[in-house]
The first five atom37 places (N, CA, C, CB, O) and aatype in JSON, in Angstrom:
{
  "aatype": [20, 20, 20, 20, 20, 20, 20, 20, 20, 20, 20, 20, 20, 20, 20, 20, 20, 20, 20, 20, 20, 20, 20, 20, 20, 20, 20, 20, 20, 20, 20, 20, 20, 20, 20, 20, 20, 20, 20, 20, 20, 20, 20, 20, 20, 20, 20, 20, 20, 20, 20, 20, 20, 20, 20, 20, 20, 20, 20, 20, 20, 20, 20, 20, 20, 20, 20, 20, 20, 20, 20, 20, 20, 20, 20, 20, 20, 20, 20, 20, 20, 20, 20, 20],
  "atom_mask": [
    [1, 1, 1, 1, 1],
    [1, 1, 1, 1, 1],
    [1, 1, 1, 1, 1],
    [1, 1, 1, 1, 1],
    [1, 1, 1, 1, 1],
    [1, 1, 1, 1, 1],
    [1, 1, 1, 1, 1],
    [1, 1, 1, 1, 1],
    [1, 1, 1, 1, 1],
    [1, 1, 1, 1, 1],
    [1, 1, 1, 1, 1],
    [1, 1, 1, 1, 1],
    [1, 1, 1, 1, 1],
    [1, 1, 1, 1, 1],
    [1, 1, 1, 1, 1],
    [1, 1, 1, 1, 1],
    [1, 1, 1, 1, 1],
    [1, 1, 1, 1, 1],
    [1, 1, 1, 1, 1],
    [1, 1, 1, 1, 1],
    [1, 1, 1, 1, 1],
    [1, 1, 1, 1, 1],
    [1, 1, 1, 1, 1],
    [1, 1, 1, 1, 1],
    [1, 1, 1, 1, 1],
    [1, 1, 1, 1, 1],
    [1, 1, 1, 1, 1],
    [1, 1, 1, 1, 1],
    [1, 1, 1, 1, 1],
    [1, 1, 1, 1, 1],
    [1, 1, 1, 1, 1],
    [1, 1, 1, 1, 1],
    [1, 1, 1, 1, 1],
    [1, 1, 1, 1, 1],
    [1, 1, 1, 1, 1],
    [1, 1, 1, 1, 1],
    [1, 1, 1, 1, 1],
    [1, 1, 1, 1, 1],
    [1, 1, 1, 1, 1],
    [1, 1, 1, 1, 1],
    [1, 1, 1, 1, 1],
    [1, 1, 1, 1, 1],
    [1, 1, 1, 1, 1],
    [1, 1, 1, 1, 1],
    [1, 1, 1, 1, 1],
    [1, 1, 1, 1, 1],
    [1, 1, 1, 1, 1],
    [1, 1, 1, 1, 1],
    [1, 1, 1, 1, 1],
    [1, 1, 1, 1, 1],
    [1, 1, 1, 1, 1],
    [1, 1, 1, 1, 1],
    [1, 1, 1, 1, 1],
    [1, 1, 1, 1, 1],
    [1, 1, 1, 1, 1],
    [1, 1, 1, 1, 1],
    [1, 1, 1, 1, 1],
    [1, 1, 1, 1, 1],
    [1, 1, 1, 1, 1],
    [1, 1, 1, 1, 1],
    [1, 1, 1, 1, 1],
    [1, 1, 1, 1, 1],
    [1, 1, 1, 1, 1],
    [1, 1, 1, 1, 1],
    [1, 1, 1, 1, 1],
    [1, 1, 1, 1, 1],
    [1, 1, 1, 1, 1],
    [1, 1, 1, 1, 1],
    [1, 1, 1, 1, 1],
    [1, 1, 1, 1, 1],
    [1, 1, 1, 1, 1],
    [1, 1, 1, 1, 1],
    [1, 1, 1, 1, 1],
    [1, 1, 1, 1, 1],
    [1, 1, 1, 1, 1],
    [1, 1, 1, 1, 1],
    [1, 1, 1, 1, 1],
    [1, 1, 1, 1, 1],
    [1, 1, 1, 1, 1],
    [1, 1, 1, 1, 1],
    [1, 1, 1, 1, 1],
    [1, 1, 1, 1, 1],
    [1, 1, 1, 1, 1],
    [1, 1, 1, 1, 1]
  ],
  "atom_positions": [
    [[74.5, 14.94, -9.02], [74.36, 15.3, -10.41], [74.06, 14.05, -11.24], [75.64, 15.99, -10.92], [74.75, 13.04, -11.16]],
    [[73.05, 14.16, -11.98], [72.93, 12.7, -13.14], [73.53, 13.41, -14.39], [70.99, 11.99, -13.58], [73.38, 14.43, -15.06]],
    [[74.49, 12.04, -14.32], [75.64, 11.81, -15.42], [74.95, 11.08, -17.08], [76.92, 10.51, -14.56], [75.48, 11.32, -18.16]],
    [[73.72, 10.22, -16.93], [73.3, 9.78, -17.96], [71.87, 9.61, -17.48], [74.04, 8.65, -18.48], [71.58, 9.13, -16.38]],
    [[70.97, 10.06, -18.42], [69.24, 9.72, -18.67], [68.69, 9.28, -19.76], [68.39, 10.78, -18.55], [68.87, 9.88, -20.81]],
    [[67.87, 8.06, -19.68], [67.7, 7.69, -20.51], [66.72, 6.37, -19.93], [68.89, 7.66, -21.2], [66.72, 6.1, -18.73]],
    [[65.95, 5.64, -20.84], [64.98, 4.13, -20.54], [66.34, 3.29, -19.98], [64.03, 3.18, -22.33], [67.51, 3.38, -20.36]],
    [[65.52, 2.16, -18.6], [66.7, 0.96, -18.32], [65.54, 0.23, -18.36], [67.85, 0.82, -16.84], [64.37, 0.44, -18.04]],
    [[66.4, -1.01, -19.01], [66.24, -2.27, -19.36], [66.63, -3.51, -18.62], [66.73, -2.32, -20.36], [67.8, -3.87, -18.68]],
    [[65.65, -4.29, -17.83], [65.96, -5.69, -17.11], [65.79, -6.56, -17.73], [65.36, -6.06, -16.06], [66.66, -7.43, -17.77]],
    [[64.7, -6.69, -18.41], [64.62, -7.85, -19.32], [64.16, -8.03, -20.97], [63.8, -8.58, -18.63], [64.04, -7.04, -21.7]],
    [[64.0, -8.91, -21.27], [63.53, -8.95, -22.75], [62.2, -7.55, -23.12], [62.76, -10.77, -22.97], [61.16, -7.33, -22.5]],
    [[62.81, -6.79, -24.37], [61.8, -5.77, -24.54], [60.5, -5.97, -25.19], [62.34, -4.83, -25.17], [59.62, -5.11, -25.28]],
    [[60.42, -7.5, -25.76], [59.19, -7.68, -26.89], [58.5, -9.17, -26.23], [59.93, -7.92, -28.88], [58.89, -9.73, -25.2]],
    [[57.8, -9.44, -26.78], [57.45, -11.2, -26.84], [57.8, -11.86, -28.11], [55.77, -11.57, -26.69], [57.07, -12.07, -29.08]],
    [[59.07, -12.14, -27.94], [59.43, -13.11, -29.25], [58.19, -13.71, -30.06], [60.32, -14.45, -28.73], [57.94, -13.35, -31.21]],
    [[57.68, -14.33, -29.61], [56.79, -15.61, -29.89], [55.6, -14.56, -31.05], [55.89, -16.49, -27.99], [55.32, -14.83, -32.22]],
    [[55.26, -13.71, -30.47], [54.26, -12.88, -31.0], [54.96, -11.92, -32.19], [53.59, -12.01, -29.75], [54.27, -11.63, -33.16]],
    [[56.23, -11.47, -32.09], [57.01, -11.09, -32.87], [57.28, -11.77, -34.5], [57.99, -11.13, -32.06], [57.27, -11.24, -35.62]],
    [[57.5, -13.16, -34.05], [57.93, -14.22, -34.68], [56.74, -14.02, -35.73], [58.08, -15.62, -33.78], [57.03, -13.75, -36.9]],
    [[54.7, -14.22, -35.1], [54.22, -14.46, -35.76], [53.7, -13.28, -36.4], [53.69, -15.26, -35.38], [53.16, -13.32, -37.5]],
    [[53.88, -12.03, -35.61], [53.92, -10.83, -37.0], [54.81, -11.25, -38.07], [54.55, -9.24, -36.59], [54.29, -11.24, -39.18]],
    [[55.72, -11.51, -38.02], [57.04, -11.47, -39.17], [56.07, -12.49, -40.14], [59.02, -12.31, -38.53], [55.7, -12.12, -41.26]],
    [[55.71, -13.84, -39.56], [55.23, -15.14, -40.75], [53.73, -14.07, -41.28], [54.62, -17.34, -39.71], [53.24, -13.85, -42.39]],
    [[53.48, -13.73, -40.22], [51.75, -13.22, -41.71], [52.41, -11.91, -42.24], [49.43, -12.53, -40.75], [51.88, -11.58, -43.3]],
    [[53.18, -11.25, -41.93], [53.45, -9.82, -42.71], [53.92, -10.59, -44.1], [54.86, -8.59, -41.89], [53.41, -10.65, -45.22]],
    [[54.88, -11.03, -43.64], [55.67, -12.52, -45.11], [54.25, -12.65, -45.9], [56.32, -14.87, -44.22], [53.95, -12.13, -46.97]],
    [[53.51, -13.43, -45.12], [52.44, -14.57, -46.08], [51.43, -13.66, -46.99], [51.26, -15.7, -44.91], [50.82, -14.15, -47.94]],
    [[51.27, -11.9, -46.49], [50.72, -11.38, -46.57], [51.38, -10.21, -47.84], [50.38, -11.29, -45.34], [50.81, -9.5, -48.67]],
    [[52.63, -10.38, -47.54], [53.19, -9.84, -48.85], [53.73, -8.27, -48.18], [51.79, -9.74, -50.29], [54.25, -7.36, -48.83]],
    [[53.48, -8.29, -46.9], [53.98, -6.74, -46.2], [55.76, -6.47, -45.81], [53.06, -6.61, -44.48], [56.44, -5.51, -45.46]],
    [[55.99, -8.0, -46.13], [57.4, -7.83, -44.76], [58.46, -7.11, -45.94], [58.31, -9.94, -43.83], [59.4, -6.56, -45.37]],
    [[58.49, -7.02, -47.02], [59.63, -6.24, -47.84], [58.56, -5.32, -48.94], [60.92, -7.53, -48.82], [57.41, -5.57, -49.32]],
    [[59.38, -4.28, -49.21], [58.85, -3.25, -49.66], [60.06, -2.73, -50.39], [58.19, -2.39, -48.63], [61.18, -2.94, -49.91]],
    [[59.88, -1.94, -51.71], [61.14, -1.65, -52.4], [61.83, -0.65, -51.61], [60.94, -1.17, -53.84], [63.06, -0.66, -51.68]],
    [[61.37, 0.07, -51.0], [62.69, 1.02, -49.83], [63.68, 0.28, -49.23], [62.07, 1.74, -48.36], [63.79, -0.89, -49.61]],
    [[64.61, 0.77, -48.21], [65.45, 0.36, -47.8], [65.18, -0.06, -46.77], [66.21, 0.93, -47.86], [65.81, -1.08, -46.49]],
    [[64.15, 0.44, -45.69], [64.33, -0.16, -44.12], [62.51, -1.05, -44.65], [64.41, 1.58, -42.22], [61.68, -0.45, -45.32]],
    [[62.39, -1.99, -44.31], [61.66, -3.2, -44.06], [60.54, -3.34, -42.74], [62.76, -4.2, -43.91], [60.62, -2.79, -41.64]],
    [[59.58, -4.18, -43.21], [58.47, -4.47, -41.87], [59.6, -5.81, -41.68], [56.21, -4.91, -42.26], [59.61, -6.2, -40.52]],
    [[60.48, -6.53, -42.54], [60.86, -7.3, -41.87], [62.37, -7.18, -41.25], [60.58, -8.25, -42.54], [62.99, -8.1, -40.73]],
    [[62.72, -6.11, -41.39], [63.87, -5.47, -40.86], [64.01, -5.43, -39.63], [64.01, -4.34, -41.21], [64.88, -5.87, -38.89]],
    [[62.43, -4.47, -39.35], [62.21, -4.35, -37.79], [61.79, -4.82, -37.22], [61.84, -3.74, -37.31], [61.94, -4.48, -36.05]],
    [[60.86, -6.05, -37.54], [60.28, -7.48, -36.93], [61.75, -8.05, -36.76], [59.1, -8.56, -38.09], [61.99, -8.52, -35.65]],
    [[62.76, -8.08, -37.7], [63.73, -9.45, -36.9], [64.65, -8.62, -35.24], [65.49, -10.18, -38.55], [64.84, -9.21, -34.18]],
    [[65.09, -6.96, -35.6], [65.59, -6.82, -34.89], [64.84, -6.74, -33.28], [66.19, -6.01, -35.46], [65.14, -7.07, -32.13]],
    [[63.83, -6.17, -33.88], [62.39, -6.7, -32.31], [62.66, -7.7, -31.8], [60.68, -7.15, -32.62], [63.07, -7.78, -30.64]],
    [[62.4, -9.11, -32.95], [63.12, -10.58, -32.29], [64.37, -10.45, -31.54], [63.55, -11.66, -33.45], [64.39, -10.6, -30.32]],
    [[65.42, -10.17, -32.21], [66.7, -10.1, -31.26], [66.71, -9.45, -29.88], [67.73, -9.38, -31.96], [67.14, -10.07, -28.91]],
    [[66.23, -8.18, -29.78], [65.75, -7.29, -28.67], [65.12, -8.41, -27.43], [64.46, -6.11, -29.34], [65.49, -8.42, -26.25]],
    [[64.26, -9.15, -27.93], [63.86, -10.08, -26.92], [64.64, -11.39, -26.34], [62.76, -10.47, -27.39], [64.2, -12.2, -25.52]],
    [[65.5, -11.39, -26.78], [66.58, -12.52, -26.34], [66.77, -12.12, -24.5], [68.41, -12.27, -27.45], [67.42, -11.14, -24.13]],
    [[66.2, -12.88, -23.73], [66.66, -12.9, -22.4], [67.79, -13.01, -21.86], [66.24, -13.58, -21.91], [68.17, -12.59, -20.78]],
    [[68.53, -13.81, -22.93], [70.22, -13.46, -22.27], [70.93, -11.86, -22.64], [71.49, -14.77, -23.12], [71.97, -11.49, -22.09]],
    [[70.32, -11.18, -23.44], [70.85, -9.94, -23.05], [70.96, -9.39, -21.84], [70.35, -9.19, -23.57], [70.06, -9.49, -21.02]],
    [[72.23, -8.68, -21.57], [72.68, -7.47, -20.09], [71.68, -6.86, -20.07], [73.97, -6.25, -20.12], [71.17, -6.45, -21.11]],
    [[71.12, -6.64, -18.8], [70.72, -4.85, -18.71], [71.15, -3.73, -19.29], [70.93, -4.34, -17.62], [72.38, -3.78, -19.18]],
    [[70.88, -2.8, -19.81], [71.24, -1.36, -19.98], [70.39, -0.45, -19.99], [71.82, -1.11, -20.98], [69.46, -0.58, -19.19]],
    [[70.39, 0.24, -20.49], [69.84, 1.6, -21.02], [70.45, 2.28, -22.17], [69.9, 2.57, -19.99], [71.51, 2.28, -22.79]],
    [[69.27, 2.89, -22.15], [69.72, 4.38, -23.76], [69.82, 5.52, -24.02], [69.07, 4.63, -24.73], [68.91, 6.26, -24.37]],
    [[71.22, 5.85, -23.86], [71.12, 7.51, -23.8], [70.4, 8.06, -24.87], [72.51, 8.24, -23.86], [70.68, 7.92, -26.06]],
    [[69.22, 8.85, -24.28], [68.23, 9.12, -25.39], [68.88, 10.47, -26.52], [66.62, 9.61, -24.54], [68.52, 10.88, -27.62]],
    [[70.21, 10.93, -25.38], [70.91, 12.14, -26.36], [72.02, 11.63, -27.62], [71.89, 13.21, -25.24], [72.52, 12.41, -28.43]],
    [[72.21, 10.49, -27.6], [72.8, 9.43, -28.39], [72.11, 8.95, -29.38], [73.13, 8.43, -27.72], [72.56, 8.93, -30.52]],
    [[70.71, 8.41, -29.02], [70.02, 8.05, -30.31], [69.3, 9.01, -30.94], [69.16, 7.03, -30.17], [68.88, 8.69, -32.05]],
    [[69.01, 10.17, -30.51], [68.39, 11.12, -31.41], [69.55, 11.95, -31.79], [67.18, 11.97, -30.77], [69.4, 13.08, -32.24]],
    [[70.73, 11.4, -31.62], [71.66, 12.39, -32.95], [71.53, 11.57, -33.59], [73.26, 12.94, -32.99], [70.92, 11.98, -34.58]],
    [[71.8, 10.29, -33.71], [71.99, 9.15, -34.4], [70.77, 9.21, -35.84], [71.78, 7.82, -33.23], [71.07, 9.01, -37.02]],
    [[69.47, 9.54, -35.34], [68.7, 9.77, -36.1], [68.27, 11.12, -36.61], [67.97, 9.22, -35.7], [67.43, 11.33, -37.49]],
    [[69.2, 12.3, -35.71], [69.2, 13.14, -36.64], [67.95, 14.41, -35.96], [68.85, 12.24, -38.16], [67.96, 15.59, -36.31]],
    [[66.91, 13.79, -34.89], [66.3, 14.71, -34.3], [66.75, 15.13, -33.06], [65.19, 14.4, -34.25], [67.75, 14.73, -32.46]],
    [[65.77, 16.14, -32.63], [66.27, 16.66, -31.42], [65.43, 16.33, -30.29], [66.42, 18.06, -31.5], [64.38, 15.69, -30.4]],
    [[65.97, 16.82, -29.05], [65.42, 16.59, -27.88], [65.61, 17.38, -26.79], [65.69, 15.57, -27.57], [66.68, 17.87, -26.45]],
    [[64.32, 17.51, -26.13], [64.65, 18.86, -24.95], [65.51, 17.94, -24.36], [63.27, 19.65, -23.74], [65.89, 16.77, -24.34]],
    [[65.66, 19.5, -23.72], [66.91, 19.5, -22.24], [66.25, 18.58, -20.88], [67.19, 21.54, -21.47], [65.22, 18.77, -20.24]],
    [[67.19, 17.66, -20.76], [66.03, 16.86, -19.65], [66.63, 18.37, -18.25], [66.68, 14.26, -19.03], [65.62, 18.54, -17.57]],
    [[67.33, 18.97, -17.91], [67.05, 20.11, -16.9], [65.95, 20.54, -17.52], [68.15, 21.26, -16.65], [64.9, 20.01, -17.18]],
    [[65.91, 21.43, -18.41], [64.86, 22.38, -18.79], [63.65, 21.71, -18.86], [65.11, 23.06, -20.04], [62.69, 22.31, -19.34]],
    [[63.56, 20.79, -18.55], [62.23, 20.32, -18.34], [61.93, 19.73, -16.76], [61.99, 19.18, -19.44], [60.85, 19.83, -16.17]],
    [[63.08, 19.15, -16.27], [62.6, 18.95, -14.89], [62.56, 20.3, -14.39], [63.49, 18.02, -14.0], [61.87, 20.26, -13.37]],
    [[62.86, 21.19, -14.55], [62.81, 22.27, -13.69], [61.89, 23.49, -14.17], [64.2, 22.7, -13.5], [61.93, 24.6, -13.65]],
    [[60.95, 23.08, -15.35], [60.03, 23.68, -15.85], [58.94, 23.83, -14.78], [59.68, 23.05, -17.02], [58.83, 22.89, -13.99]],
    [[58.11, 24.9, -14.65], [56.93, 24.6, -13.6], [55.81, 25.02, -14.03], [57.04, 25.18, -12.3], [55.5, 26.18, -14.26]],
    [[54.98, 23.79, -14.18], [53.53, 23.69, -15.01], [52.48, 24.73, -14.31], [52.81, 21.97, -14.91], [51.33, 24.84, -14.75]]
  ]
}
C-alpha cells in the first residue's frame, strides 16, 4: 500500500546563480515589487533558498499543499486505476 505520493527531491530545485540574476533585472527593471501582497521578488528569493544544496531530501505531499492553497486534486487511485 503507498502511504504518501507526491514529487522527491535529491538536490537543489533551481540554479541559484540564474535565480539571483532574475531577481537583479526584475529589481533594475522595476518588476520585483508590485502593490499586492505576494511579489516577483517574493518568489525569486524563496526559489533562491529552494536551491541551497545543503538542504535534506524530501518530498511533497501534493494532498497537503493543495489544501494549503485551497485547490483540489484527483484521487491518485482513481487515476492509477483509470483505463484510457
Amino acid at each position: 500500500m503507498i502511504a504518501v505520493v507526491g514529487p522527491l527531491w535529491t538536490g537543489p530545485l533551481h540554479d541559484a546563480s540564474f535565480l539571483t540574476e532574475m531577481l537583479s533585472l526584475a529589481d533594475e527593471w522595476g518588476w520585483a515589487y508590485t502593490s499586492e501582497n505576494v511579489t516577483l521578488e517574493k518568489l525569486l528569493s524563496t526559489m533562491i533558498e529552494e536551491s541551497d544544496p545543503r538542504l535534506p531530501p524530501g518530498y511533497i505531499r501534493l494532498d497537503e499543499v493543495c489544501l494549503a492553497v485551497l485547490c483540489g486534486i484527483i484521487d491518485f487511485l482513481e487515476v492509477f486505476h483509470k483505463k484510457v
